[in-house]
C-alpha positions in Angstrom: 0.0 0.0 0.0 1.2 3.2 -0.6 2.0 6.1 1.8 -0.2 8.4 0.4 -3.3 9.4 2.7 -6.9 8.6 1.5 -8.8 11.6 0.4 -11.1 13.0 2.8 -14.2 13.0 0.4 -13.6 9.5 -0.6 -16.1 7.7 2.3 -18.6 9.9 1.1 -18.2 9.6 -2.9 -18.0 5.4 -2.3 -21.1 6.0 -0.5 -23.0 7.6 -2.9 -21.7 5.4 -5.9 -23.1 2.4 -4.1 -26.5 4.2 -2.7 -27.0 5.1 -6.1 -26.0 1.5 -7.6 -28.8 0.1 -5.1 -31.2 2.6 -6.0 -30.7 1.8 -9.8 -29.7 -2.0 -9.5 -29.3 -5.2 -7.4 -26.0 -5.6 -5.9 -25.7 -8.9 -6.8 -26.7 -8.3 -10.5 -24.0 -5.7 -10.6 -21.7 -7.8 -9.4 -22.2 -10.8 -11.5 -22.4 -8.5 -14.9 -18.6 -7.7 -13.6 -17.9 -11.3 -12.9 -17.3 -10.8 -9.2 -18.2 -13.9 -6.9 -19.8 -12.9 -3.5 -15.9 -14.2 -2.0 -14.1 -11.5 -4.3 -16.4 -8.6 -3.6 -15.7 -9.7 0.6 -11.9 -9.9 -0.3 -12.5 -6.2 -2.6 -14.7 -4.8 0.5 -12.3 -6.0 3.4 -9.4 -3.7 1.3 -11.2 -0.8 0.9 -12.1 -1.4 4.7 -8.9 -1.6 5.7 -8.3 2.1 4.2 -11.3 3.3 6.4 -13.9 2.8 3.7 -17.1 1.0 4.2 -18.5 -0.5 1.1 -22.8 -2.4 1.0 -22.6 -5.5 1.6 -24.5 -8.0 -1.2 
């Protein structure tokens, strides 16, 4: 990982991507039209966690 610091705004713009994903689509659809199993979005959602960003869960 680099050293560089997340962006402040970036909670809040993942937020909205995904409130807006819901709103337009099923999570699961979404992720099976990128060919993502549910154990690769957990493995995408833990690194994204780990730099303080909380993702939906399917």
């Amino acid at each position: 990982m680099s050293d560089k610091q997340v962006p402040v705004k970036l909670q809040t713009f993942m937020y909205f991507i995904f409130k807006h994903l819901t709103n337009t689509q099923d999570l699961d659809e979404f992720l099976e039209e990128c060919d993502i199993t549910a154990d690769e979005y957990l493995e995408i959602e833990e690194w994204f966690r780990n730099l303080g960003i909380n993702l939906l869960s399917p």
